[in-house]
Wavefront OBJ file of the C-alpha trace (Angstrom):
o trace
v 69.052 -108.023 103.877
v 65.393 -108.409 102.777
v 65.407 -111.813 102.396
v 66.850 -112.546 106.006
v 64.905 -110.200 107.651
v 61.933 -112.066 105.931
v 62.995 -115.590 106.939
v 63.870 -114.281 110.470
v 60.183 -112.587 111.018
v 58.827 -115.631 110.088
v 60.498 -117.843 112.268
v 59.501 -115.292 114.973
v 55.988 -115.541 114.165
v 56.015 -119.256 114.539
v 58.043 -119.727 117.527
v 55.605 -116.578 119.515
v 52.810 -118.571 118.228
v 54.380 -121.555 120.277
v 55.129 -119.466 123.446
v 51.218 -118.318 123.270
v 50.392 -121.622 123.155
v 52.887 -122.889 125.872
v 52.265 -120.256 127.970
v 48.063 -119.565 127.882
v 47.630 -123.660 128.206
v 50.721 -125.117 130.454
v 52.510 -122.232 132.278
v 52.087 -124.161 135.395
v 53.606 -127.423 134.645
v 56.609 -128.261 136.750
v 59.612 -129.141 135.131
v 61.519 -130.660 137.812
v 62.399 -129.856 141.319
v 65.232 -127.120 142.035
v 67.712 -128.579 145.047
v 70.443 -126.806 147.134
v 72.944 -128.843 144.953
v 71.592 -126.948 142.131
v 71.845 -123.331 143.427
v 75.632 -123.970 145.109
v 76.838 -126.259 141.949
v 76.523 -122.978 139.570
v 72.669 -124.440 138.750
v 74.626 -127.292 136.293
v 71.544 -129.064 134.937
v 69.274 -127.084 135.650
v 66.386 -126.399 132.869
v 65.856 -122.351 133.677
v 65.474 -120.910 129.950
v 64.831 -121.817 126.410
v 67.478 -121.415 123.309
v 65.841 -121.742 119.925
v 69.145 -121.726 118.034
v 70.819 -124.806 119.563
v 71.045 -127.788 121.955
v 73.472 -129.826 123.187
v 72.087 -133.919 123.608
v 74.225 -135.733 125.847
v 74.480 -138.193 123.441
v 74.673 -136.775 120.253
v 76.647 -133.272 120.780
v 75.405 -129.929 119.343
v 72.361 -129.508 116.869
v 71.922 -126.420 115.419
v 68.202 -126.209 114.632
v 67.628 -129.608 114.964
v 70.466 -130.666 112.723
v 73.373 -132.310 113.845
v 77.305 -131.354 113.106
v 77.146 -134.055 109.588
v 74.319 -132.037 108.459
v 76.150 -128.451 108.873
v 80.352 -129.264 109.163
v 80.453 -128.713 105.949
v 78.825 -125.385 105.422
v 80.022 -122.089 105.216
v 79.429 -119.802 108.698
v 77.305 -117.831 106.662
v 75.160 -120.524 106.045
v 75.279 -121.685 109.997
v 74.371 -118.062 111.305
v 71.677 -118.268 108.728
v 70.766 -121.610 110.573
v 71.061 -120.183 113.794
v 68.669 -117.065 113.190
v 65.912 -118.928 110.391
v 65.762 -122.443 111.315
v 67.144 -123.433 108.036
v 69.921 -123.193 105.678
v 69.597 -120.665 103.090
v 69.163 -121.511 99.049
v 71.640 -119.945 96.647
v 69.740 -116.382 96.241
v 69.927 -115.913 100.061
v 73.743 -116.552 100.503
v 74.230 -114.513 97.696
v 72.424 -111.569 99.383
v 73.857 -112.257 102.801
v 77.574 -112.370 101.676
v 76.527 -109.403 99.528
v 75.571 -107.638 102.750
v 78.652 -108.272 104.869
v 81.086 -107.389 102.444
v 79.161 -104.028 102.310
v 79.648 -103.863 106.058
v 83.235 -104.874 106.258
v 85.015 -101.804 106.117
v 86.575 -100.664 109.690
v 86.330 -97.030 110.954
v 89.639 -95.485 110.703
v 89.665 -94.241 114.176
v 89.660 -97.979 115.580
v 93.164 -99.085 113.541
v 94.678 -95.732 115.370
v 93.159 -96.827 118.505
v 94.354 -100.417 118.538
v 98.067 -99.095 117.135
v 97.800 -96.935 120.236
v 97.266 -100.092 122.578
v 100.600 -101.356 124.379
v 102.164 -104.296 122.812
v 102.013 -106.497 125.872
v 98.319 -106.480 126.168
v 96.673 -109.562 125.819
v 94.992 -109.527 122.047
v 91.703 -110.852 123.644
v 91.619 -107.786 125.449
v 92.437 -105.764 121.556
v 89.572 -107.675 120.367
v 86.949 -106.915 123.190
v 88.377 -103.325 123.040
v 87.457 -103.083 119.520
v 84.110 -104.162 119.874
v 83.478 -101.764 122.275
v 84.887 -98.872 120.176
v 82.662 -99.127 117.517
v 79.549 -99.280 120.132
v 78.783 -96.017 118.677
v 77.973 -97.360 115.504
v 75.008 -99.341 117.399
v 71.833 -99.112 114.856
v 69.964 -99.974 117.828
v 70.654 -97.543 120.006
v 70.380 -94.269 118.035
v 66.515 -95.806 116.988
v 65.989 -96.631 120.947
v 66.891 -93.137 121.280
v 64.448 -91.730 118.707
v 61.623 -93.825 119.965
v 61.865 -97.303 118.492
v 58.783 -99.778 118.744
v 58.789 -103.122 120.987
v 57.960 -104.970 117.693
v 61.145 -103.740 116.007
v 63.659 -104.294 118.447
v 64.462 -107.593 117.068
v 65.022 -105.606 113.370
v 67.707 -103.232 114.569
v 69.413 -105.908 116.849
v 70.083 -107.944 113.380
v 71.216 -104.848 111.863
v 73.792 -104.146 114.401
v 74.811 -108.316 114.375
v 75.375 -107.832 110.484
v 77.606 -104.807 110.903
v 79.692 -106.357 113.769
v 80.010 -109.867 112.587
v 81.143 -108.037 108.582
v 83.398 -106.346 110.935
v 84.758 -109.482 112.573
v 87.686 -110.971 110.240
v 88.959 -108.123 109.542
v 89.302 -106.435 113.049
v 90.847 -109.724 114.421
v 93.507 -110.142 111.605
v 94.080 -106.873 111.883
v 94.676 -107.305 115.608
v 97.125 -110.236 115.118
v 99.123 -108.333 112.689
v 99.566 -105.419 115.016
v 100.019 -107.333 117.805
v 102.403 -110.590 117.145
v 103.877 -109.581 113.797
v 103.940 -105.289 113.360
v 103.162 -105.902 109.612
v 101.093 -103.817 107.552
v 97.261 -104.977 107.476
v 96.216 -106.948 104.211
v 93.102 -106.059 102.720
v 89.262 -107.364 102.331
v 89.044 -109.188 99.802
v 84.911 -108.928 98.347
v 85.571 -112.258 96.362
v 86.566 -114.289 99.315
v 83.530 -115.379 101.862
v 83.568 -114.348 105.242
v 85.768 -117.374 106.716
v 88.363 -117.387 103.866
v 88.639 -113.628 104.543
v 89.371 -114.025 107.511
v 92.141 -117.106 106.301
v 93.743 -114.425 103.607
v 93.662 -111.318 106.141
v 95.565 -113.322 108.670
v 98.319 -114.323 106.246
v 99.975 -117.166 107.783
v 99.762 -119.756 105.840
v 99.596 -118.727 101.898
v 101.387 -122.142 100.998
v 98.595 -124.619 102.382
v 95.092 -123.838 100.794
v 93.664 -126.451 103.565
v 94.201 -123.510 106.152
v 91.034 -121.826 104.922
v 89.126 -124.656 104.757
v 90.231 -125.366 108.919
v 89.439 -121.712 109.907
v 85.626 -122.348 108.160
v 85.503 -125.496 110.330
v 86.834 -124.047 112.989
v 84.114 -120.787 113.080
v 81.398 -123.663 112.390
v 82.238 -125.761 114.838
v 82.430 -123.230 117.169
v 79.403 -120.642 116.634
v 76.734 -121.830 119.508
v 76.047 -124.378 122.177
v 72.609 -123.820 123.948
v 71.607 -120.724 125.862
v 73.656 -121.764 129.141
v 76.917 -121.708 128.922
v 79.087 -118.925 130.365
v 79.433 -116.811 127.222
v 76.173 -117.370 125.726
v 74.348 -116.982 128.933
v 75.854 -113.511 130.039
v 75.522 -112.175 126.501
v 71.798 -112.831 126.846
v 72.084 -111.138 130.378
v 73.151 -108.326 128.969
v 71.280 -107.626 125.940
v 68.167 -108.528 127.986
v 68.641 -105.088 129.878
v 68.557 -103.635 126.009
v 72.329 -103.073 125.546
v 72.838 -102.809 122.416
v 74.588 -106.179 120.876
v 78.012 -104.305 120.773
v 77.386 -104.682 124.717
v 76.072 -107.650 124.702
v 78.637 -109.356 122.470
v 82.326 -107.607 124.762
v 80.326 -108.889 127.768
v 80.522 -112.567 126.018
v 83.771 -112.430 125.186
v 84.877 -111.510 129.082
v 83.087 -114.622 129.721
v 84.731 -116.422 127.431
v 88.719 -115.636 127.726
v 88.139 -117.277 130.964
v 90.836 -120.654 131.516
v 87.404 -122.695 132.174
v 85.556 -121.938 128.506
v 87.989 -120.213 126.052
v 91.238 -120.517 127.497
v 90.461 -124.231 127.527
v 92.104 -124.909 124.358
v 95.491 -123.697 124.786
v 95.511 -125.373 128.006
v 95.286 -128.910 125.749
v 98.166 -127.390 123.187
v 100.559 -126.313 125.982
v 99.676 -130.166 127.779
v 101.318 -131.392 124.481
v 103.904 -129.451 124.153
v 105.075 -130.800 127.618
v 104.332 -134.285 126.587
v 106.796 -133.895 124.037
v 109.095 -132.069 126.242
v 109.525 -134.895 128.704
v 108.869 -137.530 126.131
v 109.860 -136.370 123.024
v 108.497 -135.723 119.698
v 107.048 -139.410 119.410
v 105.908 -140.964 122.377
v 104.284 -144.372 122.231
v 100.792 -145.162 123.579
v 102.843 -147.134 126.478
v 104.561 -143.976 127.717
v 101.397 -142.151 126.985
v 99.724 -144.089 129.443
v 102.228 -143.638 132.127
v 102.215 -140.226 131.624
v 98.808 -139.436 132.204
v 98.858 -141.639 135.401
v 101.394 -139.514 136.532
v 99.377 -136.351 136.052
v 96.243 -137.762 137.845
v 98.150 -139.201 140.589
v 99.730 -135.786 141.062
v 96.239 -134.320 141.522
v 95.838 -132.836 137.783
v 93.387 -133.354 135.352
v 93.568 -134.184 131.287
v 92.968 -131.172 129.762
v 90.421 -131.835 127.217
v 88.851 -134.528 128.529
v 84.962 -134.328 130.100
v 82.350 -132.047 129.474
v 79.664 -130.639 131.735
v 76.596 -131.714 129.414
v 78.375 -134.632 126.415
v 78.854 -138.196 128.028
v 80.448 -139.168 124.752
v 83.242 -137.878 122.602
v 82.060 -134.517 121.477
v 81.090 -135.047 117.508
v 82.850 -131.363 117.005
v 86.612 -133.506 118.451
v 85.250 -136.070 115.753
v 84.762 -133.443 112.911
v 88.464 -132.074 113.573
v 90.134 -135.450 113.935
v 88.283 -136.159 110.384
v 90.201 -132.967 108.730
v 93.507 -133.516 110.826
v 93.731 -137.232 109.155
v 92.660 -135.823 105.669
v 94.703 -132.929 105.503
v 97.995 -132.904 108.112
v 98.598 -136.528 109.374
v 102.074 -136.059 109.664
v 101.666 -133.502 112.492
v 103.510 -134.999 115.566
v 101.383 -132.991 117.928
v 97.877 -133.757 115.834
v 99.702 -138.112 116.257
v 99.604 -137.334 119.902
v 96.555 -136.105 119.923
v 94.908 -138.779 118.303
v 97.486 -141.718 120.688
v 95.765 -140.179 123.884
v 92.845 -140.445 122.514
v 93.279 -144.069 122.635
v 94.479 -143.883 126.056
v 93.044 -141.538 128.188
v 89.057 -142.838 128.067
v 90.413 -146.148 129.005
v 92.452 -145.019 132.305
v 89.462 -142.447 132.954
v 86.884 -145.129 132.965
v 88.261 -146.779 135.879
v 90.119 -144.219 137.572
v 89.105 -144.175 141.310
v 86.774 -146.621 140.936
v 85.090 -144.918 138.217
v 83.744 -141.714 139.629
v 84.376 -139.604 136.661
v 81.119 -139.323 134.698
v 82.233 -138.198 130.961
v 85.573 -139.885 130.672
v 85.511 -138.295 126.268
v 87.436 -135.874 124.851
v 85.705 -132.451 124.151
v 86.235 -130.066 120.985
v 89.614 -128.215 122.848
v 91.342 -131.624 122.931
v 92.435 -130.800 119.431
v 91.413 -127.715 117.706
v 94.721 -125.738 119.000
v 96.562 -128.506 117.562
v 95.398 -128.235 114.193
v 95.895 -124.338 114.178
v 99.393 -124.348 115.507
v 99.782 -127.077 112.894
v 99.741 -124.194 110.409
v 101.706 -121.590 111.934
v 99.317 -120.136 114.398
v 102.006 -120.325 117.082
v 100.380 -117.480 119.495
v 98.342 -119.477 121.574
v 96.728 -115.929 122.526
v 94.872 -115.707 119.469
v 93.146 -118.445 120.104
v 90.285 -117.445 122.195
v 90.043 -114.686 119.694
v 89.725 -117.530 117.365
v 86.692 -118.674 119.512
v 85.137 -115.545 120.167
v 84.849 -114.225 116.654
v 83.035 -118.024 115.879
v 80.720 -117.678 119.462
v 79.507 -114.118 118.169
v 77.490 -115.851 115.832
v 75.544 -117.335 118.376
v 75.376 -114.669 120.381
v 73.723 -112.473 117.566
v 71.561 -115.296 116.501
v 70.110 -115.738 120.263
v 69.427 -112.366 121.252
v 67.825 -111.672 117.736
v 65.648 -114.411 118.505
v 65.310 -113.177 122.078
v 64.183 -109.699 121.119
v 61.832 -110.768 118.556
v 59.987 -112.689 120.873
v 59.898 -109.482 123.502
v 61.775 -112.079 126.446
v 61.866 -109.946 129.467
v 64.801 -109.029 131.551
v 66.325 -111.912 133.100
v 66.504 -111.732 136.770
v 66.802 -114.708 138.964
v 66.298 -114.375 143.020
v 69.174 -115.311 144.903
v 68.517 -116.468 148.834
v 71.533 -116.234 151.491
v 73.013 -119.121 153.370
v 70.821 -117.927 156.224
v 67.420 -118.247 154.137
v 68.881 -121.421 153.408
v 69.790 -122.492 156.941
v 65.613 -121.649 158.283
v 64.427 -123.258 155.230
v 66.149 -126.603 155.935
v 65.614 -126.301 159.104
v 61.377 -125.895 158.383
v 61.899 -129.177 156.217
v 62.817 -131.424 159.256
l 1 2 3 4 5 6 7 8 9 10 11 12 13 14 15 16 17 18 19 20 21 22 23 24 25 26 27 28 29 30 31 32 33 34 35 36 37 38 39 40 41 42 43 44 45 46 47 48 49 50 51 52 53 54 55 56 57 58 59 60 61 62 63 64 65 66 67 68 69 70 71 72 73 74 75 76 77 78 79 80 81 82 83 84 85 86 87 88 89 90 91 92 93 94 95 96 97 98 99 100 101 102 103 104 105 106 107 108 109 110 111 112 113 114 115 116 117 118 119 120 121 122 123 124 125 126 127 128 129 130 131 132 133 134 135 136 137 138 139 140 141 142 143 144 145 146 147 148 149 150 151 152 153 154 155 156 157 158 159 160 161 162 163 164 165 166 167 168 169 170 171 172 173 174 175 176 177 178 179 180 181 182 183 184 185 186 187 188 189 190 191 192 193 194 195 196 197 198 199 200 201 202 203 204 205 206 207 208 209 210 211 212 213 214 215 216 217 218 219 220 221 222 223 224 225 226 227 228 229 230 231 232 233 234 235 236 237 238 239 240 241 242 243 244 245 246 247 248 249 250 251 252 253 254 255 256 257 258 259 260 261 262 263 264 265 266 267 268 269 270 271 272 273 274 275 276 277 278 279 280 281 282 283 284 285 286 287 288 289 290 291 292 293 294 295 296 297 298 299 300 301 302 303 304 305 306 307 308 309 310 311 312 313 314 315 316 317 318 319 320 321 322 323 324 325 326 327 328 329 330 331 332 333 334 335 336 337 338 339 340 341 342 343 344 345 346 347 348 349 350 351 352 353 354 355 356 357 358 359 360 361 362 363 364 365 366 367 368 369 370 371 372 373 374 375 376 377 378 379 380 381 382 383 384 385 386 387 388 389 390 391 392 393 394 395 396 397 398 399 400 401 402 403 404 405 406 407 408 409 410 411 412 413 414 415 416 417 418 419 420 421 422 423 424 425 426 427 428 429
């Protein structure tokens, strides 16, 4: 890990030397003006913290580091999380070294495998997953050196050491977990020749016949490993490590966040609004009936699942990257056809819906990526959030590295009641 640790306390060093800057020349400058709308809309919009490992543009979709999706679809994660904590992409010696380190790390405690063989059946496998996590908290790094006496300056050291043991940990815990859980079949084993997507691929063992699968669950954990510091996962994860919790913490309190129906749920919502397409309309429906269709749905007071975003007004470059893969490598898929017919529908009828009132009328990354993995017999939609979370951990080890390295304090907003709000509207009349 030397070389990491070496590009990560050097992106440190630059970015405090910003802060200083920032902070010792404009730390009274007013960003903008905070309004009621903002603190009862969930404060959408509003600029309240800084995220050095990505940003969404309205316009452009993520950028990780100041790269866009192009620049990184292609990569292994292991190259993104190296992104996401450096700044830049690592050269040949440092993949080596970081694959080399998270196959070391891979191996799960036995006690967990009893534990999760323990769990009922019926529980939901996001609930295995964030289970897990929190079982091996005891093997936080962190918090047996907090407990000795660990230094300010070092915080941000032990917080990547426990990121690289969970996220080694990752693939194998949630194959493990989908084994146990949908198919009570034996475990299959690490594999240190495989990287860390295409373990996870193997350890799953779904689809052994198409070698494309691999290559959709490394987009797919890509795709999927940050956007900004605000979002619901992201954001509580930095909550919580803030208060020092160790990332194990941090990370399960993510994950709650994100098996929500409004963030991780979302794209099983899109998968199931296909499958009743194609209940009511059958396995081919033409853009015609498509149209109709989604009339109905509006008209009934529904939305199109997949479609809007709170931050892209244009079709989310990640929906872009899967539709690329889904024409390259499965076509044929009726479902993935469907996918790609509302697509030519839906922004149309959104545009002018209601006069127009709906501001991001695009699809957004859900709108497909549950299509492509049912595509290749991942037919739980359960695991899918799973799917997401073990991608968004990524992120949330990246940002609180960061975060620690540049000693952020706790976060802690002041709330106001309606009655503070009621006398201070009433003083502005």
């Amino acid at each position: 890990m030397k070389l990491l640790k070496a590009k990560v306390k050097q992106r440190i060093e630059y970015l405090c030397k910003e802060i200083t800057h920032i902070y010792e020349n404009h730390s009274d400058k007013v960003l903008g003006d905070v309004t009621i709308k903002h603190l009862m809309g969930g404060m959408r919009g509003l600029k309240s913290m800084v995220c050095n490992t990505s940003f969404v543009d309205p316009y452009k979709g993520l950028f990780i580091s100041g790269r866009e999706i192009p620049e990184f679809s292609e990569k292994l994660p292991e190259e993104v999380f190296y992104l996401l904590c450096t700044g830049t992409f690592p050269n040949k010696e440092e993949l080596e070294e970081l694959k080399d380190e998270l196959n070391q790390r891979a191996e799960i405690p036995q006690y967990l495998w009893t534990f999760m063989r323990d769990l009922p059946k019926e529980m939901h496998p996001m609930t295995m997953f964030n289970l897990g996590i929190l079982a091996m908290e005891g093997l936080s790094v962190f918090k047996e050196k907090y407990e000795s006496g660990l230094k300010k300056s070092e915080y941000w050291e032990y917080t990547l050491e426990d990121s690289l043991n969970l996220i080694a940990k990752l693939p194998a815990l949630a194959a493990g977990i989908y084994r146990i859980h949908f198919l009570d079949n034996e475990l299959i084993a690490h594999d240190d020749s495989l990287d860390w997507s295409g373990n996870l691929a193997n350890m799953l063992g779904i689809n052994t016949t198409h070698k494309s699968f691999a290559d959709l669950v490394r987009l797919y954990l890509v795709l999927h490993c940050d956007h900004e510091g605000g979002n619901v996962s992201a954001f509580t994860a930095r909550v919580v490590n803030s208060a020092l919790s160790n990332i194990y913490y941090a990370t399960s309190a993510g994950l709650n966040g994100l098996a929500g129906p409004l963030h991780g749920l979302a794209n099983q919502e899109c998968l199931r609004f296909i499958k009743r397409i194609h209940k009511k309309l059958g396995n081919t429906p033409s853009q015609k009936e498509l149209h109709k269709y989604v009339l109905e749905v509006l008209n009934s007071g529904n939305i199109i699942p997949g479609y809007g975003h709170a931050v892209l007004r244009v079709t989310d470059p990640r929906f872009t990257a899967f539709s690329e893969f889904g024409d390259k490598h499965c076509s044929d898929s009726l479902y993935f056809q469907t996918v790609k017919n509302l697509f030519a529908v839906v922004p149309e009828i959104l545009k002018t819906y209601k006069g127009g009132k709906i501001t991001n009328p695009w699809p957004n990354v859900d709108a497909i990526s549950g299509t492509l993995l049912y595509h290749y017999g991942m037919d739980h939609f359960d695991f899918y959030t799973v799917m997401f979370g073990i991608s968004r951990t990524l992120g949330f080890c990246a940002q609180n590295t960061i975060a620690r390295g540049l000693n952020q304090p706790i976060i802690r907003p002041k709330s106001v009641t309606n009655e503070w709000l009621k006398n201070f509207i009433g003083e502005m009349k």
